[in-house]
N, C-alpha and C positions, 0 to 999 in steps of 0.2 A: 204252783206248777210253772208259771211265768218265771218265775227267778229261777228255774231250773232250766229250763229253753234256753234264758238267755246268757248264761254263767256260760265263760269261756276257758272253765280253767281245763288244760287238759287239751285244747286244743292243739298248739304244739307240738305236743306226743305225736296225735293221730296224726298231722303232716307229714312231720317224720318216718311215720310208718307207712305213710303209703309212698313216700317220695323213695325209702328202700324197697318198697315192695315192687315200685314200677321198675326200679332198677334192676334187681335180682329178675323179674321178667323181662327184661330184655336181653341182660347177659346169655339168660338160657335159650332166647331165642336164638344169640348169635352162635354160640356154642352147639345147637343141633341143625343150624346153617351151614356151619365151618365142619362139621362132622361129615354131613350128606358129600357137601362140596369133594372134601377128600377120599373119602369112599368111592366116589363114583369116577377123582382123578386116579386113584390106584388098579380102579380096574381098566380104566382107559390104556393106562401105563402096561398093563399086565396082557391087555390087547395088543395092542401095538409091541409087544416084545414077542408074544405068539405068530405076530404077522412077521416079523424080521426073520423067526428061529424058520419058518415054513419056505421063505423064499430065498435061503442059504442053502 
């Protein structure tokens, strides 16, 4: 069971996997960041055109 604990083989892999894994989570984070951001600049945009058309 000792020689099985201590065997490294394989370790590598699992670094790699989590070194994409942290990465693919954070793209997604930015990506539902940059989402909201826009979303809520286009209805700003879509406000502010409401307020121009009203006071013409």
């Amino acid at each position: 069971m000792m020689k099985f604990i201590k065997d490294e083989n394989g370790q590598g892999m699992l670094e790699y996997v989590l070194i994409i894994a942290l990465v693919v989570i954070a793209v997604v984070g930015v990506v539902l960041g940059v989402r909201s951001y826009l979303k809520n600049k286009d209805l700003a945009n879509q406000l502010n055109n409401m307020e121009s058309n009203a006071t013409a």
